[in-house]
Each structure stands twice: as structure tokens, then as C-alpha cells.
PyMOL commands that place a pseudoatom at each C-alpha (Angstrom):
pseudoatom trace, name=CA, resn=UNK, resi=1, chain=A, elem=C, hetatm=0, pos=[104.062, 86.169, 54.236]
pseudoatom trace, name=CA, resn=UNK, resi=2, chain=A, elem=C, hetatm=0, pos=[103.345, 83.908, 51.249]
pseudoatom trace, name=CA, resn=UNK, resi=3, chain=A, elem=C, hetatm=0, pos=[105.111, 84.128, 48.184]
pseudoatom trace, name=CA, resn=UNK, resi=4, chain=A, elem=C, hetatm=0, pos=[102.273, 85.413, 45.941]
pseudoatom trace, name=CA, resn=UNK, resi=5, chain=A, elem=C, hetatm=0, pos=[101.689, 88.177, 48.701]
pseudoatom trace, name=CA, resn=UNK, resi=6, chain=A, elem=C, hetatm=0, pos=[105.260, 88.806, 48.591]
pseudoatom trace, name=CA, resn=UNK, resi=7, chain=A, elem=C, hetatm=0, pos=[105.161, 89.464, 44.974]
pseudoatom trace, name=CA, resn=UNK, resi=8, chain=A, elem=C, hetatm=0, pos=[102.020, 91.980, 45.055]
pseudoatom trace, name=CA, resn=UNK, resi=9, chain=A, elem=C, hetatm=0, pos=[103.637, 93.807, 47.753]
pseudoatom trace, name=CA, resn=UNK, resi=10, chain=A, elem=C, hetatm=0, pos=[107.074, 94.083, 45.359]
pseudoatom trace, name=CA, resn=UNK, resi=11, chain=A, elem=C, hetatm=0, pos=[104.918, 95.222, 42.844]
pseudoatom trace, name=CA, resn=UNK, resi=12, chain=A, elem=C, hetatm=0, pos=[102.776, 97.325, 44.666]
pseudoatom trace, name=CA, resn=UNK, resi=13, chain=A, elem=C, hetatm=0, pos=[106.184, 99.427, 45.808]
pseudoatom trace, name=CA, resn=UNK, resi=14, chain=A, elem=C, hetatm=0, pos=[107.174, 99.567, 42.028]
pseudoatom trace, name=CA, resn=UNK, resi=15, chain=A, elem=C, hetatm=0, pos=[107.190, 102.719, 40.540]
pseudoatom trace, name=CA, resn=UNK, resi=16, chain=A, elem=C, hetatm=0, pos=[106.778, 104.081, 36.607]
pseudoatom trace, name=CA, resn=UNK, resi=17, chain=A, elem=C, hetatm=0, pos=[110.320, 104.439, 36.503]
pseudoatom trace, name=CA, resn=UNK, resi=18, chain=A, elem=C, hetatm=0, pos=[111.354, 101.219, 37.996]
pseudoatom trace, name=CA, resn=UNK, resi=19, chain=A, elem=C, hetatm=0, pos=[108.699, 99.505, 36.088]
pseudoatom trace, name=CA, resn=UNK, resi=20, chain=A, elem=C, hetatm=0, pos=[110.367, 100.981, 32.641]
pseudoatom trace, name=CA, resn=UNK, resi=21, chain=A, elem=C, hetatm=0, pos=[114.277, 100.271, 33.644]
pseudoatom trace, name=CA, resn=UNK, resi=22, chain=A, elem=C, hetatm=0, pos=[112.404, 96.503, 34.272]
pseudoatom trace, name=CA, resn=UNK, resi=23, chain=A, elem=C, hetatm=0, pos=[111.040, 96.536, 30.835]
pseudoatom trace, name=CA, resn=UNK, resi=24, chain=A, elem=C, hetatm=0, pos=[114.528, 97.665, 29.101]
pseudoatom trace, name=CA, resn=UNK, resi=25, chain=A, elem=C, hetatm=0, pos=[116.301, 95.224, 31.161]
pseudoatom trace, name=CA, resn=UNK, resi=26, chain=A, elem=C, hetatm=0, pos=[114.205, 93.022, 29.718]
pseudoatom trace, name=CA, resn=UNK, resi=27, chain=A, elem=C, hetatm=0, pos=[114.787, 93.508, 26.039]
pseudoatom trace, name=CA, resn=UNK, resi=28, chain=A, elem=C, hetatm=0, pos=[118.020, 94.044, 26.411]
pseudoatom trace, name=CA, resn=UNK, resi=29, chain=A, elem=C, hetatm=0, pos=[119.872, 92.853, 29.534]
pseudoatom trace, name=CA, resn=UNK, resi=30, chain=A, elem=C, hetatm=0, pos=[123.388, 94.020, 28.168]
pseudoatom trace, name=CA, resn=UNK, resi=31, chain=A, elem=C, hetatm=0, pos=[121.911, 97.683, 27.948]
pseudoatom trace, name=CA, resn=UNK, resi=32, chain=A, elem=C, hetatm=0, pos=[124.532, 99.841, 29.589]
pseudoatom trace, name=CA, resn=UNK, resi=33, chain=A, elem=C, hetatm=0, pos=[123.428, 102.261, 32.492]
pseudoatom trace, name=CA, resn=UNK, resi=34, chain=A, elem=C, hetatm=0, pos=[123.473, 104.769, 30.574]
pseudoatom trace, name=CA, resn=UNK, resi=35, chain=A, elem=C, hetatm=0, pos=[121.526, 104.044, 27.444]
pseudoatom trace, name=CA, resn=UNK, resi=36, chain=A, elem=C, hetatm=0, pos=[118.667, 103.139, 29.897]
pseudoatom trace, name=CA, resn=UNK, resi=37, chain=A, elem=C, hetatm=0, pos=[119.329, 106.309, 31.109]
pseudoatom trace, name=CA, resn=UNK, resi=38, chain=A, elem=C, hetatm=0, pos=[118.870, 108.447, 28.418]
pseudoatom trace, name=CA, resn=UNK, resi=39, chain=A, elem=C, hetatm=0, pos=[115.119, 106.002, 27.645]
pseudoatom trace, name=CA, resn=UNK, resi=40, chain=A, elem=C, hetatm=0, pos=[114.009, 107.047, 30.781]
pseudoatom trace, name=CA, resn=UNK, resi=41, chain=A, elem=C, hetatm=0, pos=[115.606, 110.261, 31.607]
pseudoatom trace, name=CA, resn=UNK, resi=42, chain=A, elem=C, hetatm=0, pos=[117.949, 109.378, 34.661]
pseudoatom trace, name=CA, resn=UNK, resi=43, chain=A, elem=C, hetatm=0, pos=[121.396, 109.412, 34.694]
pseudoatom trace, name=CA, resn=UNK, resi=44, chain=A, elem=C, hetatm=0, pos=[123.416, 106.569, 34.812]
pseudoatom trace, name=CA, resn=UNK, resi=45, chain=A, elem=C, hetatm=0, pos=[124.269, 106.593, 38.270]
pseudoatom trace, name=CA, resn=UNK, resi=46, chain=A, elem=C, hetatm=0, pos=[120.548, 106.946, 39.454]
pseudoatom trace, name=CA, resn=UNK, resi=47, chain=A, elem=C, hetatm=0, pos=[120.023, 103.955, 36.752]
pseudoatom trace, name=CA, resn=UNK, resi=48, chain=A, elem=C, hetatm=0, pos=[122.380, 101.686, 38.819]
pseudoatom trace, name=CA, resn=UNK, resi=49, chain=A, elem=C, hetatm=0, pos=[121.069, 103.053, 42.343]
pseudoatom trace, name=CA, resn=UNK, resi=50, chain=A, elem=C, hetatm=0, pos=[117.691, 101.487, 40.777]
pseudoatom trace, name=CA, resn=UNK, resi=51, chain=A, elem=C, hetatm=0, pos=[119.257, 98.480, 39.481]
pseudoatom trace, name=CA, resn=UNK, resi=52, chain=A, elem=C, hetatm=0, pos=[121.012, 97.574, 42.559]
pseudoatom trace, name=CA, resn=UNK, resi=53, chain=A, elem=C, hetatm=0, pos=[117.964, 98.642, 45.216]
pseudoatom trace, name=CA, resn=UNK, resi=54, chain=A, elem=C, hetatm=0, pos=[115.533, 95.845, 42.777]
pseudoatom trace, name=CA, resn=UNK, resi=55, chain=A, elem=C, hetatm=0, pos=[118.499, 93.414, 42.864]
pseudoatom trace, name=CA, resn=UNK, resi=56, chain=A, elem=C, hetatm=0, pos=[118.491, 93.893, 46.823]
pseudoatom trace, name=CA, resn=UNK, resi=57, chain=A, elem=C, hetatm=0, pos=[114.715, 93.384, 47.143]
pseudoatom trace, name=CA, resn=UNK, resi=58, chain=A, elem=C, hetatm=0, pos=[115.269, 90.527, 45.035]
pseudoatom trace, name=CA, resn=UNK, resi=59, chain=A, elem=C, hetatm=0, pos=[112.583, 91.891, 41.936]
pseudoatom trace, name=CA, resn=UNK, resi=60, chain=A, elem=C, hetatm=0, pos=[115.831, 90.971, 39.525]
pseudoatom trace, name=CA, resn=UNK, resi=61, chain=A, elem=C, hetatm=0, pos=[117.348, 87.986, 40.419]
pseudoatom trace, name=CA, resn=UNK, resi=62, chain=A, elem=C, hetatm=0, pos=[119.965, 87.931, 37.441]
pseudoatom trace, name=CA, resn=UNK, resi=63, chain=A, elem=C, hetatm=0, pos=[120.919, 88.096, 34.395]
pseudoatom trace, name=CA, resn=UNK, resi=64, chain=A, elem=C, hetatm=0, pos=[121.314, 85.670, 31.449]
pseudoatom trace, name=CA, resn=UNK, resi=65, chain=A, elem=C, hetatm=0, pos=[121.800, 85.183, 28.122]
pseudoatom trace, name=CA, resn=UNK, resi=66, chain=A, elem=C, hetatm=0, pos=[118.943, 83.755, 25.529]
pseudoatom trace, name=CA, resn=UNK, resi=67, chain=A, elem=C, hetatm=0, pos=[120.656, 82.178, 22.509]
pseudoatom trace, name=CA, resn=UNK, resi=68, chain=A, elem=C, hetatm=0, pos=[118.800, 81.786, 19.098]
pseudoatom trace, name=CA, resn=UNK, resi=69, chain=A, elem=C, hetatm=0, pos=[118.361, 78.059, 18.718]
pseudoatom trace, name=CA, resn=UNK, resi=70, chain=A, elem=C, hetatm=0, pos=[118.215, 78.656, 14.696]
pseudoatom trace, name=CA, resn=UNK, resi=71, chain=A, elem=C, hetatm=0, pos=[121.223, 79.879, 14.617]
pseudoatom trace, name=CA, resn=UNK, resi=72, chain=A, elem=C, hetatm=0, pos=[123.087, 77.655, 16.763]
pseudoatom trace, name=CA, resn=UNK, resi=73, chain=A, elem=C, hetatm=0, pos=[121.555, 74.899, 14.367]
pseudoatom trace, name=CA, resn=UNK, resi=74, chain=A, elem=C, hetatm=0, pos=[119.174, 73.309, 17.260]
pseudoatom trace, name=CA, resn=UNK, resi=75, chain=A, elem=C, hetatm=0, pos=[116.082, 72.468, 14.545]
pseudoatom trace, name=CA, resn=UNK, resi=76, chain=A, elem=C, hetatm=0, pos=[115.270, 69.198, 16.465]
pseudoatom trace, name=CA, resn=UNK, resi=77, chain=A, elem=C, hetatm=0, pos=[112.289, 70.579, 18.692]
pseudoatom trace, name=CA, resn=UNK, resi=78, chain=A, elem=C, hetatm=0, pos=[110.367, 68.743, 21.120]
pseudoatom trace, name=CA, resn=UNK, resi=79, chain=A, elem=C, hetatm=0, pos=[107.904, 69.129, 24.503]
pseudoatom trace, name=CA, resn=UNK, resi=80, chain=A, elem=C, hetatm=0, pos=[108.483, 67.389, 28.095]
pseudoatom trace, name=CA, resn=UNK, resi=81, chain=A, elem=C, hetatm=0, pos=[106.042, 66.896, 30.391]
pseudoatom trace, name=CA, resn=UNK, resi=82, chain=A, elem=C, hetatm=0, pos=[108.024, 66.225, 33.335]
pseudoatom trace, name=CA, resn=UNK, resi=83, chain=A, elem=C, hetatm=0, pos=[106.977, 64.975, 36.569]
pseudoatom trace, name=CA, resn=UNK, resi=84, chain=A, elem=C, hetatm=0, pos=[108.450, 65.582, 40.012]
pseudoatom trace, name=CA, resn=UNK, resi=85, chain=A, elem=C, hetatm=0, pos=[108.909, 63.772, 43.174]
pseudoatom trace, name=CA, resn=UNK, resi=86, chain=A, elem=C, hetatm=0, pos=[105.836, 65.144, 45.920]
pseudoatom trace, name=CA, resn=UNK, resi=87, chain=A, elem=C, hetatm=0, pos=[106.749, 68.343, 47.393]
pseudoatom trace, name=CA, resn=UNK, resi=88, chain=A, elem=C, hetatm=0, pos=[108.908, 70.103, 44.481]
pseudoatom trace, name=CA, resn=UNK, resi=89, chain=A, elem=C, hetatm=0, pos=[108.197, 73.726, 44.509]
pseudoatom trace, name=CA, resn=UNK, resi=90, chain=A, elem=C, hetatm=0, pos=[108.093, 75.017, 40.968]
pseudoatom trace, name=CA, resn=UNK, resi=91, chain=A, elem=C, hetatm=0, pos=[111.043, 77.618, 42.126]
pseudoatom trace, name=CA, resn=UNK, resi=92, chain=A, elem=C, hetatm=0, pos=[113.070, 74.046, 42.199]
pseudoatom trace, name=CA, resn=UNK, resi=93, chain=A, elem=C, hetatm=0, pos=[112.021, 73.020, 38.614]
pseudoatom trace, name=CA, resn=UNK, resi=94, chain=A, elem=C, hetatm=0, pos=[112.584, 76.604, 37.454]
pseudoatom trace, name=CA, resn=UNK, resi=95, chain=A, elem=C, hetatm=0, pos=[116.215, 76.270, 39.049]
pseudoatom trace, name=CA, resn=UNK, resi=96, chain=A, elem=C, hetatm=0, pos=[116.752, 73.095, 37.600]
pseudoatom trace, name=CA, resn=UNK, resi=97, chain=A, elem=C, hetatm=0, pos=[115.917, 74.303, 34.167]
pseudoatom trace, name=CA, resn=UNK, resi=98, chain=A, elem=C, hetatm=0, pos=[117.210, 77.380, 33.937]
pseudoatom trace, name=CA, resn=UNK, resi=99, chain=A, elem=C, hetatm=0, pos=[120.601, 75.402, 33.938]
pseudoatom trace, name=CA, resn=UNK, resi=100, chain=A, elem=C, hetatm=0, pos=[120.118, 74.364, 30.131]
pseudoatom trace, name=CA, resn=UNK, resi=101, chain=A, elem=C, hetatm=0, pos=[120.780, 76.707, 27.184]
pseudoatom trace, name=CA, resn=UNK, resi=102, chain=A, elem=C, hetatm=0, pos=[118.122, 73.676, 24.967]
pseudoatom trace, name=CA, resn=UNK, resi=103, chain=A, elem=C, hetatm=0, pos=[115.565, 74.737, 27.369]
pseudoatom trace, name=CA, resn=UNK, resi=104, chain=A, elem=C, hetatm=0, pos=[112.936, 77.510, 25.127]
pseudoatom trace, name=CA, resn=UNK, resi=105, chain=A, elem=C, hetatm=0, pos=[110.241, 77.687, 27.277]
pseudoatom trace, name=CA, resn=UNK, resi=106, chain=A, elem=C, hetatm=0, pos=[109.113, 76.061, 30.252]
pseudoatom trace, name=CA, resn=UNK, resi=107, chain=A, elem=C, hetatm=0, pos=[105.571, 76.150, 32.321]
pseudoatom trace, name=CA, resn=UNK, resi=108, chain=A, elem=C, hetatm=0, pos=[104.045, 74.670, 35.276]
pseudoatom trace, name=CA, resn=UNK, resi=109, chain=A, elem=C, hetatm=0, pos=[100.556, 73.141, 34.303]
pseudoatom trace, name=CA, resn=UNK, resi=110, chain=A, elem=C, hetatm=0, pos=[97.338, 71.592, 35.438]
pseudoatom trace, name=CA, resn=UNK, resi=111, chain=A, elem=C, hetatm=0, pos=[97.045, 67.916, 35.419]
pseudoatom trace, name=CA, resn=UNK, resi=112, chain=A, elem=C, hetatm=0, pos=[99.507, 65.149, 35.571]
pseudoatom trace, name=CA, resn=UNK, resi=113, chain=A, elem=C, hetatm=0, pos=[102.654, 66.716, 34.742]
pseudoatom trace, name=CA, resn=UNK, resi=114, chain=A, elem=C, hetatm=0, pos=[104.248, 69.481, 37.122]
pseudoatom trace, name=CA, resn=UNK, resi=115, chain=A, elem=C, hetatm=0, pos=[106.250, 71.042, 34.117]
pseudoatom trace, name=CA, resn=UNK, resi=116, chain=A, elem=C, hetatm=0, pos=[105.793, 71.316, 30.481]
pseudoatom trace, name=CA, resn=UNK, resi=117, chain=A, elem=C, hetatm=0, pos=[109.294, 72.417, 29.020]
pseudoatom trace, name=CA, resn=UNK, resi=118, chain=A, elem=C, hetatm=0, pos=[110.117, 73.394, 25.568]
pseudoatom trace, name=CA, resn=UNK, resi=119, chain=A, elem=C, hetatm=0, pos=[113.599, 72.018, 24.231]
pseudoatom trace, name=CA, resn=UNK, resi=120, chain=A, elem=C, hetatm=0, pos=[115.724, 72.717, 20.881]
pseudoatom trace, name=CA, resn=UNK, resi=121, chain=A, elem=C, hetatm=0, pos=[118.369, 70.114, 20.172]
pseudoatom trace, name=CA, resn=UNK, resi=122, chain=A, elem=C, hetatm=0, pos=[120.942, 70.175, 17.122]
pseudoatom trace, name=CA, resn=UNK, resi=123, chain=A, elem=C, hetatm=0, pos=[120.015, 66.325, 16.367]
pseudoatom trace, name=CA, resn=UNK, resi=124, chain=A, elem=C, hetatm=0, pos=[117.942, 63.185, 17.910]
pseudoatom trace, name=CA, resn=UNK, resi=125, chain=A, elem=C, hetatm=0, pos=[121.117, 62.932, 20.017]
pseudoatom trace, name=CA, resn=UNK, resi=126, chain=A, elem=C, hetatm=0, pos=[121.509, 66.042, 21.448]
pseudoatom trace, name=CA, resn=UNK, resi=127, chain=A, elem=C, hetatm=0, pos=[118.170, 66.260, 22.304]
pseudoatom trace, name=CA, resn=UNK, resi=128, chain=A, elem=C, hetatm=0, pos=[118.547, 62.750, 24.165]
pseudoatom trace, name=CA, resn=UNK, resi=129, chain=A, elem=C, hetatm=0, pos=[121.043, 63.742, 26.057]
pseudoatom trace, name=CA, resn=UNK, resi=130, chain=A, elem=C, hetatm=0, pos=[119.320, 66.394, 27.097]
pseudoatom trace, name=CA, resn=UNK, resi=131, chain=A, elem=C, hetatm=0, pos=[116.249, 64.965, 28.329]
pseudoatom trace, name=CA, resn=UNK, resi=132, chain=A, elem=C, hetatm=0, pos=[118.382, 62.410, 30.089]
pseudoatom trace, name=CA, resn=UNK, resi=133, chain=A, elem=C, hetatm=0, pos=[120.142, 65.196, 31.917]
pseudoatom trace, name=CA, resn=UNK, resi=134, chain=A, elem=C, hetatm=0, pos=[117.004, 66.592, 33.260]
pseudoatom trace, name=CA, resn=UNK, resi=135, chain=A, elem=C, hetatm=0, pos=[115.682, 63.745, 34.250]
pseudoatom trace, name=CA, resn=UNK, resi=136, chain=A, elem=C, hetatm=0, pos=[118.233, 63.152, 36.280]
pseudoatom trace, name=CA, resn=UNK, resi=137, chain=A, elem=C, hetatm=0, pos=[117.778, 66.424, 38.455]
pseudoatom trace, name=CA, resn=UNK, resi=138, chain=A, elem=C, hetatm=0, pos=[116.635, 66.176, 41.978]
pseudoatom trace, name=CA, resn=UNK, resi=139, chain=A, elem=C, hetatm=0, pos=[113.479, 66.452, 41.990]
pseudoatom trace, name=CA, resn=UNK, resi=140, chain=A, elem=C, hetatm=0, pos=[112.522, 64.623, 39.017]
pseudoatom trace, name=CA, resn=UNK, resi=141, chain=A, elem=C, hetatm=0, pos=[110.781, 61.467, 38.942]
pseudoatom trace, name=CA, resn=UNK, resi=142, chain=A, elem=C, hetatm=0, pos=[110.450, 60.497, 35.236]
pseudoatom trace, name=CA, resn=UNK, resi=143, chain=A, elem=C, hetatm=0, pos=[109.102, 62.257, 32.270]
pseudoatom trace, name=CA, resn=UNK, resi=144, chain=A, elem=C, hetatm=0, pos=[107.306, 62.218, 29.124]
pseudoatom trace, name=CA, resn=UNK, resi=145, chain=A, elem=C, hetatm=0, pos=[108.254, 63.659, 25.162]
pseudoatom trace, name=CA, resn=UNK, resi=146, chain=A, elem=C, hetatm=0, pos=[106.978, 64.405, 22.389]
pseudoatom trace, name=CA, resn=UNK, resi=147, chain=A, elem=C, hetatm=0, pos=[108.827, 65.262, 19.100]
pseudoatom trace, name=CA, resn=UNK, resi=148, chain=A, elem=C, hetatm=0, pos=[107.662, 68.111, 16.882]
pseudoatom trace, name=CA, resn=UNK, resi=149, chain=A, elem=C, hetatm=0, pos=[107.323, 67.111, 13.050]
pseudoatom trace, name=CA, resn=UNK, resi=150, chain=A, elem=C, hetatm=0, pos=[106.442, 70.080, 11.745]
pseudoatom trace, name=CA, resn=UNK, resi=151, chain=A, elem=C, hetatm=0, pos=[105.075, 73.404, 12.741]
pseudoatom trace, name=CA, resn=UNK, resi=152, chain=A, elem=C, hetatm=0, pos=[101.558, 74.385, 11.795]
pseudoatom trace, name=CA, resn=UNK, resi=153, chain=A, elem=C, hetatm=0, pos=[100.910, 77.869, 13.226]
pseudoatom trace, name=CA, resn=UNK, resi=154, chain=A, elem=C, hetatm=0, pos=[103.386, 79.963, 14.666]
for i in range(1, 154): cmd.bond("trace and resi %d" % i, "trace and resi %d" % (i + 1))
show_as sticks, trace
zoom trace
């Protein structure tokens, strides 16, 4: 079965209840069993029955934390286009990325590049030795940045 078949059948076999412990997991992945619970009237026993069966079936594959680059003093922003080696499945980049707390965002998109990934950095340094650490992951071939100046619309 392909992957994207895989996934509609995983979602297919979702319920409303699964589908709303996914969506507080996702605000808040340190949410304790039972405070989901009590948002979506189970108790917290059935909560981690639910939890663990999605783990099994592989619909959450972990948890992580997301820091605030602001606060950490990251205001040195740029975008990568990187470019993989033939053959790199994006679940490879994603792996590879996931790895570094810098990375915001990241994308696969049309065109030349196979990723687009969004980095905070505290200085020009940091955020050197950061883009030389990526592009030194399997996978990757060489890559491409550009510095943000200043924001105009966000």
C-alpha cells in the first residue's frame, strides 16, 4: 500500500474522539491524561488506551518540544533551500531536520530545491553553524540561503 493510501486509510479509521485527543495533543503535548480527559469527556485511563492504540498504528509518532526562538534570543532569521542527493524521500529530510531546535518551519517544494527550511539563529554565527550542520546530513547535496532583513507582513 502506498504511503498516501496508508494515511487516508489512518484517517478514515479516526474517530471524533480520537480526532479531538489529536488536536489537544497538539496544542499542548505536555497535557496530562487527565485534563484531556475532562475536554473530551473520557477518563484518563480511556485517554491513554487512545493515546497508546494511535501511537501503535503509528498516527503519533512522538512527542517534542517547540521552543520560542524570541525568547531564547535567536533574532537572526533566514530560509534554505536545500537540495538532496537523487532518491531522498522527504521522510529522510524531515528526520534530518527535526534534529535541530533552529529549525521553524520546514517544507518540501516544487522546483529546484527538495526542501525549503526556516531557521532562527542567536547571531551570523550560530546560524552558520547551523547551516553547515545540515548540510552535512546524508542526504544532502549542497544548499542555498537567504538572510531575512526585515519582516514586512507577518
Amino acid at each position: 500500500m502506498s504511503s498516501s493510501r496508508a494515511h487516508e486509510v489512518i484517517g478514515a479509521d479516526l474517530d471524533e474522539t480520537d480526532r479531538q485527543l489529536l488536536a489537544r495533543l497538539g496544542s499542548d503535548g505536555r497535557a496530562s491524561y487527565a485534563e484531556i480527559g475532562l475536554q473530551v469527556n473520557l477518563s484518563a485511563t480511556a485517554v491513554r488506551r487512545r493515546i497508546d492504540r494511535l501511537r501503535a498504528r503509528g498516527v503519533v509518532r512522538g512527542f517534542t518540544v517547540v521552543l520560542d526562538p524570541a525568547v531564547l534570543g535567536w533574532q537572526t532569521e533566514a530560509f534554505v533551500e536545500v537540495y538532496c542527493r537523487e532518491r531522498t524521500a522527504p521522510e529522510e529530510i524531515l528526520a534530518s531536520l527535526r534534529q535541530f531546535p533552529e529549525v521553524v518551519a520546514a517544507w518540501t517544494v516544487t522546483g529546484d530545491p527538495d526542501a525549503l527550511v526556516h531557521l532562527r539563529a542567536a547571531d551570523m554565527r550560530h546560524l552558520e553553524a547551523v547551516i553547515e550542520r545540515i548540510r552535512r546530513e546524508p542526504g544532502v547535496q549542497r544548499s542555498r540561503s537567504s538572510v531575512v532583513l526585515s519582516q514586512l507582513i507577518g
